[in-house]
C-alpha positions in Angstrom: 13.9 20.6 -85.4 13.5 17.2 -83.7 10.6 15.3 -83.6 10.7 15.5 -80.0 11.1 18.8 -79.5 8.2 19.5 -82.0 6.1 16.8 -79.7 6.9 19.6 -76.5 6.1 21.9 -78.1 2.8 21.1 -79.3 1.6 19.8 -75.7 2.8 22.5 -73.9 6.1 21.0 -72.0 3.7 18.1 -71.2 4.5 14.5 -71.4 2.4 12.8 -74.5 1.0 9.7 -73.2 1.6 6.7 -75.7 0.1 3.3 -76.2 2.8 1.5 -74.1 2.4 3.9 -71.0 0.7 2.2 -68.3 -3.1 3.7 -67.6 -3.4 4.8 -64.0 -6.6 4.6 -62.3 -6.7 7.6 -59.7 -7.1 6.7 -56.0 -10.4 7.7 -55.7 -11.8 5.2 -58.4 -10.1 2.2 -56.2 -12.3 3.5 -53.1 -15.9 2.1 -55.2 -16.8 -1.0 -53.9 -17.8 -1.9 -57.5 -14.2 -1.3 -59.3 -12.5 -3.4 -55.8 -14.7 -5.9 -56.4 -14.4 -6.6 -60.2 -10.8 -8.3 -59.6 -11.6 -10.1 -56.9 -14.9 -11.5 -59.4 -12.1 -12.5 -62.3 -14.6 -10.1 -64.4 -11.6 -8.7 -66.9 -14.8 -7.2 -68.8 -15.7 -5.1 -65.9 -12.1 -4.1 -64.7 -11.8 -2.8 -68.8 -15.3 -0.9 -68.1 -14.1 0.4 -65.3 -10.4 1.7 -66.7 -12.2 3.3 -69.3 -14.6 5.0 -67.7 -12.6 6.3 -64.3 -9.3 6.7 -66.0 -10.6 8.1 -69.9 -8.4 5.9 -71.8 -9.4 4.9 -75.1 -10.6 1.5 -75.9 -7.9 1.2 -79.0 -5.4 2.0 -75.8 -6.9 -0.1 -73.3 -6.6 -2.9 -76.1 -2.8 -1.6 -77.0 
């Protein structure tokens, strides 16, 4: 059996999500005034607080 067809398998038909896939914050998180205003600040810190936080990415994947 493939290694891919053993990952399906395992997650249900799902995709796996892997370091190199971009994070998506969902639509609703963009509508704070707190996580619009972070980029528009130049605070990288708080736009990685934010990512974390509203999208549930891992900090070792935020960093990948």
């Amino acid at each position: 059996m493939r290694w891919f067809s053993i990952l399906s398998w395992i997650s249900g038909g799902r995709a796996i999500p892997t370091a190199l896939d971009p994070i998506k914050l969902p639509d609703w998180a963009w509508e704070r005034a707190e996580v619009r205003q972070a980029p528009r600040a130049r605070d990288i810190g708080a736009v990685f607080r934010h990512l974390q936080l509203y999208s549930g990415a891992s900090q070792s994947r935020t960093a990948a």
